[in-house]
NUDO-777717 format. One line per field, with one value per residue: x, y, z of N, C-alpha, C in turn; residue in three letters. Coordinates in steps of 0.2 Angstrom, whole numbers, plus 2048, in hexadecimal, padded with zeros to 3 digits. Layout:
BEGIN
n.u	c(X  ...)
n.v	c(Y  ...)
n.w	c(Z  ...)
ca.u	c(X  ...)
ca.v	c(Y  ...)
ca.w	c(Z  ...)
c.u	c(X  ...)
c.v	c(Y  ...)
c.w	c(Z  ...)
aa	c(ALA  ...)
//
This chain:
BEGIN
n.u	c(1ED  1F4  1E9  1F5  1F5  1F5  1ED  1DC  1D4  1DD  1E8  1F7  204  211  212  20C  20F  21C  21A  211  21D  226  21E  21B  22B  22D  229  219  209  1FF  1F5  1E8  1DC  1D4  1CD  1CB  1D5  1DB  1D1  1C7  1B6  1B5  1BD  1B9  1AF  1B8  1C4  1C7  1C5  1CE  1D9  1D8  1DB  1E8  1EE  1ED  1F6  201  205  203  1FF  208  206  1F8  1EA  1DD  1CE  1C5  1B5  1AA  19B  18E  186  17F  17E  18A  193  191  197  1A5  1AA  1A9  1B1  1BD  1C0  1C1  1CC  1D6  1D8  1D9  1CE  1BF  1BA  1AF  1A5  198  18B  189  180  173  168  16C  165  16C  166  163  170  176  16D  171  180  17D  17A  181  18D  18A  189  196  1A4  1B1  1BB  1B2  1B5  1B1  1AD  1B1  1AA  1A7  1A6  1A8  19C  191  18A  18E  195  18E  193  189  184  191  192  18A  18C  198  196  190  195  19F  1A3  1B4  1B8  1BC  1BF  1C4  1C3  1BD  1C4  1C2  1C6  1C0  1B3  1BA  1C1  1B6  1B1  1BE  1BB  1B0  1B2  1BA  1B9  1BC  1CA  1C9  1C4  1CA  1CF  1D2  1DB  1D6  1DB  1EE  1F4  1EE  1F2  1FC  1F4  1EB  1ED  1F2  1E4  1DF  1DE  1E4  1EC  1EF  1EA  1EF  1F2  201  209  20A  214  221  223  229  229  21C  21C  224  221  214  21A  224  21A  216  220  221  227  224  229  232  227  220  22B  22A  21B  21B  223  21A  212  219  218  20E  20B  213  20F  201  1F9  1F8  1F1  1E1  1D4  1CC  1D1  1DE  1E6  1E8  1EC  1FA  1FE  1FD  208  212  216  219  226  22B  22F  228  21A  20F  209  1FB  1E9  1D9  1C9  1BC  1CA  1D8  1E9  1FA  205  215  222  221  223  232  237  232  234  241  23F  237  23F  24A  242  241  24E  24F  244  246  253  24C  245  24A  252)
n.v	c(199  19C  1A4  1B1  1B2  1BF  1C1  1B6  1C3  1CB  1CE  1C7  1D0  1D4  1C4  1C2  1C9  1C3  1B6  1B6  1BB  1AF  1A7  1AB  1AB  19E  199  199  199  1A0  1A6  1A2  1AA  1A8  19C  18D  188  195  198  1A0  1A0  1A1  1AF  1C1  1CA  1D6  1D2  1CB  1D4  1DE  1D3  1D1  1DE  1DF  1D3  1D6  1E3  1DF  1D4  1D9  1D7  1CF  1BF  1B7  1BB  1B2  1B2  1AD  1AD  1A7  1A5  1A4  1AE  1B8  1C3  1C8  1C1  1C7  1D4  1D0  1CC  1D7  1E0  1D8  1DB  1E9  1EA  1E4  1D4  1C7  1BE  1B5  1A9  19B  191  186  18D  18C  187  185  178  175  172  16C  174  17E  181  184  18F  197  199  19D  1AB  1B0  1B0  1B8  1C6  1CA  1CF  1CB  1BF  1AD  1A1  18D  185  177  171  164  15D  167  171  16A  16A  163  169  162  155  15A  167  16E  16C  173  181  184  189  194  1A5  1AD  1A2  199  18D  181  17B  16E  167  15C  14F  144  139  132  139  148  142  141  14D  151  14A  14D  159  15B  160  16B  176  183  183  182  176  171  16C  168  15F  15D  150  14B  14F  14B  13F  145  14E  146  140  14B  157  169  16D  175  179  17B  17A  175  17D  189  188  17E  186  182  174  170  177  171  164  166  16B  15F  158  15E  15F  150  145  13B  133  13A  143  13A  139  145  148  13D  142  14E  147  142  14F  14F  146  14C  157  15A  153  15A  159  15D  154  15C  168  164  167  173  179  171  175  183  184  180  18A  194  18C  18E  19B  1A5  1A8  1AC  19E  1A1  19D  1A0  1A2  194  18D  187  18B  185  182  187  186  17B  173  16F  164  161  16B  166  15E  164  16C  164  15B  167  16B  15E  15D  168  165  15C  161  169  15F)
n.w	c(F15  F26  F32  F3A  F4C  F5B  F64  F68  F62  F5A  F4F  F4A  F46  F40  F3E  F36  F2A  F2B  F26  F19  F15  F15  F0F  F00  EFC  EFC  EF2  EEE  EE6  EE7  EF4  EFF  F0B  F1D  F1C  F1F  F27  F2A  F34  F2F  F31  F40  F43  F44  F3C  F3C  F3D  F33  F28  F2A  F28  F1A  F17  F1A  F15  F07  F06  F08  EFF  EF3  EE5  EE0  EE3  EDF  EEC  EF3  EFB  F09  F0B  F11  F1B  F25  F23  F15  F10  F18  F10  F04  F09  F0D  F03  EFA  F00  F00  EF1  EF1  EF9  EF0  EEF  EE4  EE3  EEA  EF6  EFB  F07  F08  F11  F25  F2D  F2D  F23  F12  F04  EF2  EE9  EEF  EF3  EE6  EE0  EEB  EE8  EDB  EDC  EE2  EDC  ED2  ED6  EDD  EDA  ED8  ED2  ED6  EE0  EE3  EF3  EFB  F07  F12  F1E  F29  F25  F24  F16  F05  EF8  EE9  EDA  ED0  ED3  ED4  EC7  EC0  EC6  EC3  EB4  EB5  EB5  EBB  EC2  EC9  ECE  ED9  EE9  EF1  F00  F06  F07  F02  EF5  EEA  EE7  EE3  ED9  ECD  ECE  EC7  EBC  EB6  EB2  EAA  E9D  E9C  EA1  EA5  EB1  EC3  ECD  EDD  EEA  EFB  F09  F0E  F0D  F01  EF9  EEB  EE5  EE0  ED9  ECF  ECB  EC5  ECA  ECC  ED6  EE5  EF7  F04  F18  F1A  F12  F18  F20  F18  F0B  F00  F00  EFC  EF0  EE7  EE8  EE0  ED4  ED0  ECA  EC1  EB9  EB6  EBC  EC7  ED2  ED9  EDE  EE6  EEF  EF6  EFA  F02  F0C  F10  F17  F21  F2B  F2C  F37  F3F  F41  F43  F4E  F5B  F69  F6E  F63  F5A  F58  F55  F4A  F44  F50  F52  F43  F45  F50  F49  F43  F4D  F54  F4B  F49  F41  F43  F4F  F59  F5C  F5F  F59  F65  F67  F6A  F70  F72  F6F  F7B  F75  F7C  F86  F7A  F75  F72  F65  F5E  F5C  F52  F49  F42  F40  F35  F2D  F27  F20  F17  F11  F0A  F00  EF9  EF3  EEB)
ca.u	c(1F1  1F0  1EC  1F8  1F0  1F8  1EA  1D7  1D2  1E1  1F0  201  206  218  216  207  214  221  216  211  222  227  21B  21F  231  22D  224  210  208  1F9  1F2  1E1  1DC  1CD  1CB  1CB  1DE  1DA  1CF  1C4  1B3  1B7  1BE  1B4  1B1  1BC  1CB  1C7  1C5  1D5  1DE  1D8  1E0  1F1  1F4  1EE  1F9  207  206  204  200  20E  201  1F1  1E5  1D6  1CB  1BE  1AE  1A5  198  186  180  17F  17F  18F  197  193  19B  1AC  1AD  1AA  1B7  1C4  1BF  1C5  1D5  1DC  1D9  1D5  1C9  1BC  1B8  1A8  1A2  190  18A  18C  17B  16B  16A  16A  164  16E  162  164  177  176  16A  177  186  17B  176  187  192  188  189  19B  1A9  1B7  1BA  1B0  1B8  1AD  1B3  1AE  1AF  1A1  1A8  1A7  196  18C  18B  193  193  18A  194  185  183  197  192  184  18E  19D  192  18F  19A  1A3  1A7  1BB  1BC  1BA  1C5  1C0  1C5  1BA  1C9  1BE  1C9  1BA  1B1  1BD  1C2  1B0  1B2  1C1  1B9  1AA  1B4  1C1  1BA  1BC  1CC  1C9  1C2  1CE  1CB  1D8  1DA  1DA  1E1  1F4  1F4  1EB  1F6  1FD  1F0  1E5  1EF  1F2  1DF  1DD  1DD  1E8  1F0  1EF  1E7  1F5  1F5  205  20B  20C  21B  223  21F  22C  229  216  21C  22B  21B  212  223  227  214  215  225  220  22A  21F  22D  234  222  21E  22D  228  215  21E  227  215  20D  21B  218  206  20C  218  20D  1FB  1F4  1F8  1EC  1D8  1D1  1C8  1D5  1E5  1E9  1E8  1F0  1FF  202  202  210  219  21A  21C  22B  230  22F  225  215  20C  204  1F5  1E2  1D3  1C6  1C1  1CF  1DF  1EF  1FD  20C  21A  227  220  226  238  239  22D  238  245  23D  235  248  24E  23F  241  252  24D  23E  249  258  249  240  24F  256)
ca.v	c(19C  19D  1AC  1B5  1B9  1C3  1BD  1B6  1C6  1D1  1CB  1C9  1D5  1D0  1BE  1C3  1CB  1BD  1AF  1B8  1BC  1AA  1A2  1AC  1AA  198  19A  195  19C  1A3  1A6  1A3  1AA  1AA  194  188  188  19D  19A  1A6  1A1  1A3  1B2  1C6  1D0  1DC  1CF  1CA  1DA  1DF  1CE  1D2  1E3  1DE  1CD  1D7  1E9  1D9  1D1  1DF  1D5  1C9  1BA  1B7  1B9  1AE  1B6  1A9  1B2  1A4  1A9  1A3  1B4  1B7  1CC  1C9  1BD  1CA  1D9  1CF  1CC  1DF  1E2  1D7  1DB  1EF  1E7  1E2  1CE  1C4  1B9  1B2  1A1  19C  18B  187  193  185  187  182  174  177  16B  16C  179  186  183  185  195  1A0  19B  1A1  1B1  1B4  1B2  1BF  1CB  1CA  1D5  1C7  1B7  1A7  196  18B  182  170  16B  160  15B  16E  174  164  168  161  169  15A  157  15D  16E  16F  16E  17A  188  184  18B  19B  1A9  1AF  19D  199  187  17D  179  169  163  155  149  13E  13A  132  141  14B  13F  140  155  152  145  152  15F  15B  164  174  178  18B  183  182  172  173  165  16A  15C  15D  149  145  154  149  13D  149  150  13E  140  150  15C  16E  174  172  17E  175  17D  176  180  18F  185  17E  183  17F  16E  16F  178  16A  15F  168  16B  15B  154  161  159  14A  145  139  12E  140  146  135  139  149  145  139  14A  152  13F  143  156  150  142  14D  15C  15A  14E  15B  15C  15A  152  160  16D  163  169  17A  179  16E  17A  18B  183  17E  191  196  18A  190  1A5  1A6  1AB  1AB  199  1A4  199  1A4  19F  191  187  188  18D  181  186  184  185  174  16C  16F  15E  160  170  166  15A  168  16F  15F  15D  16D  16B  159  15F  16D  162  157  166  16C  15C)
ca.w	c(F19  F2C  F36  F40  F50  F60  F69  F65  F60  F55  F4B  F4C  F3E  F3F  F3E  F2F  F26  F2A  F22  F14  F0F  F13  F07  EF9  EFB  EFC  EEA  EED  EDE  EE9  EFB  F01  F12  F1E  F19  F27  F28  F2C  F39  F2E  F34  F46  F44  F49  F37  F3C  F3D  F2D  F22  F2D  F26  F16  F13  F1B  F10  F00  F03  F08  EF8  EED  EDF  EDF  EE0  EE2  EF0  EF3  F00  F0A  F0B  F13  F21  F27  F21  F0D  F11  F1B  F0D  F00  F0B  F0B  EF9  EF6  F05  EFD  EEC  EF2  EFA  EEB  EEB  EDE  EE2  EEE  EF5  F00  F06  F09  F19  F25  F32  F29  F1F  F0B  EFB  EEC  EE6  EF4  EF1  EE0  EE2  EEF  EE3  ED5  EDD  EE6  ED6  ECC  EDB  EE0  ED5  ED7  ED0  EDA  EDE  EE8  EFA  EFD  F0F  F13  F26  F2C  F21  F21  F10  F01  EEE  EE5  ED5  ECB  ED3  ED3  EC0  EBE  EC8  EBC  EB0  EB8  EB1  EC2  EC8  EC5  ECE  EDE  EEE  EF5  F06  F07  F08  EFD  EF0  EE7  EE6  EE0  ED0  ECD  ECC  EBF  EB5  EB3  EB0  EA4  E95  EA2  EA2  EA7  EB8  EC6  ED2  EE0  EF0  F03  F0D  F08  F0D  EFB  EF2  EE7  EE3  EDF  ED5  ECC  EC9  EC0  ECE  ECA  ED9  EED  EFB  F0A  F1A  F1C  F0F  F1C  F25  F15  F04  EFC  EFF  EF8  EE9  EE5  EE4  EDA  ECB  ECF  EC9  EBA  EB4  EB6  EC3  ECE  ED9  EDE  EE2  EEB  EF6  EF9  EFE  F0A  F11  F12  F1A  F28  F2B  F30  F3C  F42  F47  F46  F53  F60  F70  F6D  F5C  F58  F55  F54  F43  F46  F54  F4F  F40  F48  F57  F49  F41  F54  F55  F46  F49  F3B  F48  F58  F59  F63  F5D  F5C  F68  F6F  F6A  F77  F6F  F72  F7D  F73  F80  F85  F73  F75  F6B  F5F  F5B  F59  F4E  F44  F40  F3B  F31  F2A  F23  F1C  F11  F0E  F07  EFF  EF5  EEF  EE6)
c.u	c(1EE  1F0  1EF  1F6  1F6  1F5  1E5  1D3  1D6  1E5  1F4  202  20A  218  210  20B  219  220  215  216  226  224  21C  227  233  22B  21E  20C  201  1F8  1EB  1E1  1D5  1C9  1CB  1D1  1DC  1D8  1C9  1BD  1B2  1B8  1BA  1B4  1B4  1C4  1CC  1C7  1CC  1DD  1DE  1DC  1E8  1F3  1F3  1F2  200  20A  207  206  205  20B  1FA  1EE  1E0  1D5  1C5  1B9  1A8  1A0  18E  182  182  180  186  195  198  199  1A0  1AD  1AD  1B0  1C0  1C5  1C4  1CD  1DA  1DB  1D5  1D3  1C7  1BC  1B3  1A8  19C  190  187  186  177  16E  167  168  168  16B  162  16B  177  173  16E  17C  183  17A  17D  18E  190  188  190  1A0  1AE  1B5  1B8  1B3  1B1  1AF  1AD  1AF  1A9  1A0  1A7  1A0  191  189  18E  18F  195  18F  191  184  18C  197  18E  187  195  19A  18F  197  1A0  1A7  1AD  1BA  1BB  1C1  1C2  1C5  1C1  1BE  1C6  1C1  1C4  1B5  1B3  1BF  1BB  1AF  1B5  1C1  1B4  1AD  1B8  1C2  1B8  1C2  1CF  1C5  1C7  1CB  1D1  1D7  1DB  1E0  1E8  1F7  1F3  1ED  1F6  1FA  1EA  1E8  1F0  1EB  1DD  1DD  1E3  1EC  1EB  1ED  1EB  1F5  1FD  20C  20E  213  221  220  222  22A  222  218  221  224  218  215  220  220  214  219  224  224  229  223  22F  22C  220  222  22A  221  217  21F  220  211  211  21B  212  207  20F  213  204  1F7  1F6  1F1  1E5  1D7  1CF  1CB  1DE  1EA  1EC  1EE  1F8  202  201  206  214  21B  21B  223  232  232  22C  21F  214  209  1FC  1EE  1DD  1CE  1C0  1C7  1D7  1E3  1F4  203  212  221  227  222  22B  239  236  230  23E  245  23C  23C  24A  24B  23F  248  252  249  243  24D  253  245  243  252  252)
c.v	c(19D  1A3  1AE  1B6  1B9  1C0  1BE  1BC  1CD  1CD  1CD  1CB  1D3  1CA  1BD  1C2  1C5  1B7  1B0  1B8  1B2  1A6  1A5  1AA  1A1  194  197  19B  1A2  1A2  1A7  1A2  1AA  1A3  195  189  192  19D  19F  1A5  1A2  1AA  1B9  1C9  1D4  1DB  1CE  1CE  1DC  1DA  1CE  1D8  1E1  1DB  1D1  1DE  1E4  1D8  1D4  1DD  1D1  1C2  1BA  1B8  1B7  1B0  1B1  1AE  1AD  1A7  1A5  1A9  1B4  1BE  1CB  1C6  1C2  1D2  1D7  1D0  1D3  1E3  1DF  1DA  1E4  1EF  1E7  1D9  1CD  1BF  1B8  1AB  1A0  194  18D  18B  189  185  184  180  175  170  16E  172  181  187  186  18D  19B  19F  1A1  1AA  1B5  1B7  1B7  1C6  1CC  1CC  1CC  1BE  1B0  1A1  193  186  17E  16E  16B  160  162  171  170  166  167  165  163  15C  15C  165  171  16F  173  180  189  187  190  19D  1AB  1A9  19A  191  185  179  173  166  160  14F  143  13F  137  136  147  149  13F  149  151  14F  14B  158  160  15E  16A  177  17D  18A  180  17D  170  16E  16A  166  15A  153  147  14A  14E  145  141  14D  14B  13F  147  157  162  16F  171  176  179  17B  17C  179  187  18D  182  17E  181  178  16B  172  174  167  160  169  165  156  155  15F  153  143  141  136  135  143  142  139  140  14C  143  140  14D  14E  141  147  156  14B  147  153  15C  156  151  15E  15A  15C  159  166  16B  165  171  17E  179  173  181  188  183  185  194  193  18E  198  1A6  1AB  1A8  1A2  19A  19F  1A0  19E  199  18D  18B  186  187  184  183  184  180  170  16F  16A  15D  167  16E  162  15D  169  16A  15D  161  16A  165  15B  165  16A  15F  15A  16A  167  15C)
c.w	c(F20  F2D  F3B  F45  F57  F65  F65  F60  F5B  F52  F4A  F44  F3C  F3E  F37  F27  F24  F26  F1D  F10  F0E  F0E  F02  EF8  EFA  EF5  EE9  EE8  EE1  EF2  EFB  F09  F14  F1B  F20  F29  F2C  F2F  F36  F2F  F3C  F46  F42  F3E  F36  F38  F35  F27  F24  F28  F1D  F12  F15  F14  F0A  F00  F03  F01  EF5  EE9  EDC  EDF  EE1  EE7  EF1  EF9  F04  F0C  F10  F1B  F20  F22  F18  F0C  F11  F15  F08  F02  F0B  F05  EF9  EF9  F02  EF5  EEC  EF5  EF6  EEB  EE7  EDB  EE8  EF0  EFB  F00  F08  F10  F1B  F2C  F30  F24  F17  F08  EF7  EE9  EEA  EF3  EEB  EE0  EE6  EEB  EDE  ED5  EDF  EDF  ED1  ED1  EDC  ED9  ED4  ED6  ED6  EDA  EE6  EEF  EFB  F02  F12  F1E  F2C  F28  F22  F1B  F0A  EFA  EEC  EE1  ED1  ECD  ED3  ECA  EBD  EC1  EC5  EB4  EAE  EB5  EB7  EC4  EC5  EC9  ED6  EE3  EF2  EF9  F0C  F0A  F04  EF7  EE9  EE2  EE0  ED8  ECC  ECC  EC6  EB9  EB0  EB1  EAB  E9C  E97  EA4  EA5  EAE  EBD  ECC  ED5  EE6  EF6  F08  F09  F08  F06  EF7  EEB  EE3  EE0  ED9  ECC  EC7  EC7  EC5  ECD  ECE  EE2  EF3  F03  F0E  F1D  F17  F13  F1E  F20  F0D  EFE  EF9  EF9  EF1  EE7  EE3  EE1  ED2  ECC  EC8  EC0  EB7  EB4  EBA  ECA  ED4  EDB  EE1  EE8  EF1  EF9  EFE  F04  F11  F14  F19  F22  F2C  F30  F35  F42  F49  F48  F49  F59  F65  F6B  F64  F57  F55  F56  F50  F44  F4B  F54  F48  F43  F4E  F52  F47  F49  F52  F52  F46  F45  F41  F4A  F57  F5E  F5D  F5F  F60  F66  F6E  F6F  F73  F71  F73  F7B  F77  F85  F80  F72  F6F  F66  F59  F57  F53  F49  F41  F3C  F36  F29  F26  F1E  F16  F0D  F06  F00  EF7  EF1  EE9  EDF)
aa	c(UNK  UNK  UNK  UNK  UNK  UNK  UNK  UNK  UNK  UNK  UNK  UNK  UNK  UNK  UNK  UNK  UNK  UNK  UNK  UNK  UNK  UNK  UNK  UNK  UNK  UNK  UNK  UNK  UNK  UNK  UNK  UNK  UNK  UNK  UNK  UNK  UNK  UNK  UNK  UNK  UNK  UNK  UNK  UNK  UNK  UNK  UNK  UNK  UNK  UNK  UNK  UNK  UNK  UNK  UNK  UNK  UNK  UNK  UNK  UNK  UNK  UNK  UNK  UNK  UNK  UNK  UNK  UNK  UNK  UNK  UNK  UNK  UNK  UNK  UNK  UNK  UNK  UNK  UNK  UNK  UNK  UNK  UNK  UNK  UNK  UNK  UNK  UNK  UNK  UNK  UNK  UNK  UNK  UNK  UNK  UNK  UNK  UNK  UNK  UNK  UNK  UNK  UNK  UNK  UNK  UNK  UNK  UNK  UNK  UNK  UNK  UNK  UNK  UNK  UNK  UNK  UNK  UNK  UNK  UNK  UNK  UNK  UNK  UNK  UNK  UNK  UNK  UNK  UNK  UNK  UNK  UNK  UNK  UNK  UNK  UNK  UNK  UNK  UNK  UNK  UNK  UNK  UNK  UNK  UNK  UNK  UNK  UNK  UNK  UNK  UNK  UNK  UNK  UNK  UNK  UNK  UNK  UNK  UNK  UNK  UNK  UNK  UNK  UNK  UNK  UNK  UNK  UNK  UNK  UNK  UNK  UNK  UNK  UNK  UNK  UNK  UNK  UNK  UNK  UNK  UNK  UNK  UNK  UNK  UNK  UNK  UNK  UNK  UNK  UNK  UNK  UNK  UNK  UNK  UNK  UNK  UNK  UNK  UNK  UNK  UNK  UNK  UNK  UNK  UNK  UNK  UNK  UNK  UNK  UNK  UNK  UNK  UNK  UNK  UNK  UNK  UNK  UNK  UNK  UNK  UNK  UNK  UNK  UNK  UNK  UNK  UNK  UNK  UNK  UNK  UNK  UNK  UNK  UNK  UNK  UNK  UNK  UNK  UNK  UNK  UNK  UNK  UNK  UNK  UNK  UNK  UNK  UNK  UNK  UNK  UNK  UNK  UNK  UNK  UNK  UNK  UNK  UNK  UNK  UNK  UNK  UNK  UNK  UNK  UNK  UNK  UNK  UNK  UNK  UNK  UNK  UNK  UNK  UNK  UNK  UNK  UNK  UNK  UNK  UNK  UNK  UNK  UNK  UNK  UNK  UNK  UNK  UNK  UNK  UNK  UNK  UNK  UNK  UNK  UNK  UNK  UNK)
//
């Protein structure tokens, strides 16, 4: 889930609420805030324990909330878990702290420490490209082993990788191995993976939960086409402005476009004016009504 914000430093409450309610009504079985999609390393501790009470008195137990906890510090990571833990979600997730460079054995080590410390259920966050570092398989098998840890979100984009989790896990089915880029939803899915972490599920989620029915009934030319719908979602809106936050970018204009909320960026990234993309508004629209019609048949 993205966060709401008014400007870099508070959040748009209304358009918190707005989005919340849209996703549920769009039917995604869970929210995880405070990812990369969130913004939630950027963002001040305050915003963050702030964002956590709102979405979990919001949801009030109508799905799940997955909390990122991630952080440099190991103090500050446990103070979230115990902060969401009193909120009400129900569950955490951490990637590696992403400053100093760890061995497989230092990662191994803070999971091992962090999951016996922390009240709520552990999933682990693989994102190599932002941490420099990556959970090895083998220590993605040793903290599968651990009592706390429920299951690993990988958005490596290595599809590789991942088939390499669900081969080694397959006699684990009480570990939950979930995809980021919503590009390899389906293939990942193809290859043993449960379930999908899409921030483009904020904007339509209908469309991402079609493809995940569609998988589970077995349903694959209707999933293909609806992949396609996602493949076009990302042409459409994520190559807006500099490389580095185009994504970000791109999906908060479209929930501006859409009134859902603000497209405001915490700092340093520059927000993009959507009163510049008239056309992209109208794209989105038309867009919008196609996936609609698409995720409905």
């Amino acid at each position: 889930m993205v966060t709401p914000l008014n400007s870099p430093t508070s959040l748009d409450h209304a358009g918190l609420e707005r989005l919340i309610e849209h996703m549920i009504e769009g039917g995604v079985h869970g929210v995880f805030i405070l990812g990369t999609t969130g913004e939630g390393p950027a963002l001040s501790h305050r915003l963050r324990r702030e964002l956590i009470d709102r979405t979990c008195a919001q949801v009030a137990g109508r799905i799940p909330v997955l909390v990122g906890i991630t952080d440099t510090s190991y103090e500050e990571s446990c103070t979230l878990a115990k902060h969401a833990s009193v909120a009400g979600a129900d569950a955490v997730v951490t990637a590696p702290p992403y400053y100093f460079a760890l061995s497989q054995n230092d990662l191994f080590r803070l999971i091992e420490r962090l999951a016996g410390e922390v009240e709520l259920p552990l999933f682990l966050y693989n994102m190599p490209s932002l941490t420099k570092t990556c959970f090895a398989p083998e220590t993605v098998l040793r903290a599968a082993e651990l009592p706390n840890v429920y299951g690993l979100k990988d958005s490596s984009g290595d599809l590789d990788y991942l088939k390499t989790i669900a081969v080694q896990m397959r006699d684990r089915p009480d570990f939950t191995l979930l995809v980021g880029p919503e590009e390899m939803l389906l293939d990942s899915l193809l290859i043993g993976a449960h379930g999908g972490v899409t921030g483009g599920a904020n904007l339509f989620p209908r469309l991402f939960v079609r493809l995940y029915n569609a998988m589970r009934e077995g349903n694959l030319s209707e999933a293909m086409g609806l992949q396609q719908r996602i493949r076009d979602l990302g042409e459409l809106l994520y190559g807006i402005g500099e490389a580095e936050s185009s994504y970000l970018r791109g999906l908060k204009l479209g929930l501006d476009l859409m009134g859902i909320c603000k497209g405001t960026l915490v700092l340093p990234y520059a927000s993009a004016d959507s009163r510049r993309h008239e056309v992209l508004g109208e794209k989105l629209k038309a867009y919008a009504e196609c996936a609609t019609l698409t995720s409905e048949r």
